[in-house]
C-alpha angles and dihedrals in degrees: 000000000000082000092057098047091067096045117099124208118211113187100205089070118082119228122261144176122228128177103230091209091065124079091220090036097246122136108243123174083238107059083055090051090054093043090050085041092057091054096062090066102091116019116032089229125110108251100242098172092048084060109041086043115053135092095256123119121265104255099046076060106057093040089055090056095044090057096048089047093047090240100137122119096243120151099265095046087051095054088054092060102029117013094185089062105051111098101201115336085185102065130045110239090215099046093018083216108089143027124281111257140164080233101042093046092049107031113024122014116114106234095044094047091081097054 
């Protein structure tokens, strides 16, 4: 209450969002991603509160904690549950070099690096 008690409300200026990890105060999946990335830098677990509880949409959420938890249906998790499906668990369909991995796709595969 003592917050709101500085805050002064004009109302001849309109409303608006801003994502305070972003520099033009647009929400980017990267500047999550940063955000998620500095605060690994003390304890090795994965920051769940930081997640569930940010002003982030939903779905960027719920993606975020499929990926830490290597949920995603990439090739190699989907020939473990159903060999017959899997194209081809041993090549990355967007380099054509490595497996494809929760943690290649998203780490270390050359064309999604740069996203």
């Amino acid at each position: 209450m003592r917050l709101f008690d500085c805050l002064h409300l004009s109302f001849s200026v309109l409303d608006a969002r801003s994502w305070s990890l972003s520099s033009l105060g647009l929400f980017t999946v990267k500047s999550f991603f940063l955000a998620l990335s500095q605060c690994f830098g003390s304890p090795p677990v994965f920051p769940t509160k930081f997640v569930w509880k940010s002003q982030v949409s939903f779905k960027v959420k719920s993606f975020v904690w499929l990926v830490a938890h290597k949920k995603v249906n990439t090739d190699d998790f989907l020939q473990l549950r159903r060999p017959y499906k899997a194209l081809n668990p041993d090549i990355c369909k967007l380099c054509m070099r490595h497996g494809e991995s929760t943690d290649h796709l998203f780490l270390h595969c050359s064309l999604t690096m740069g996203l």
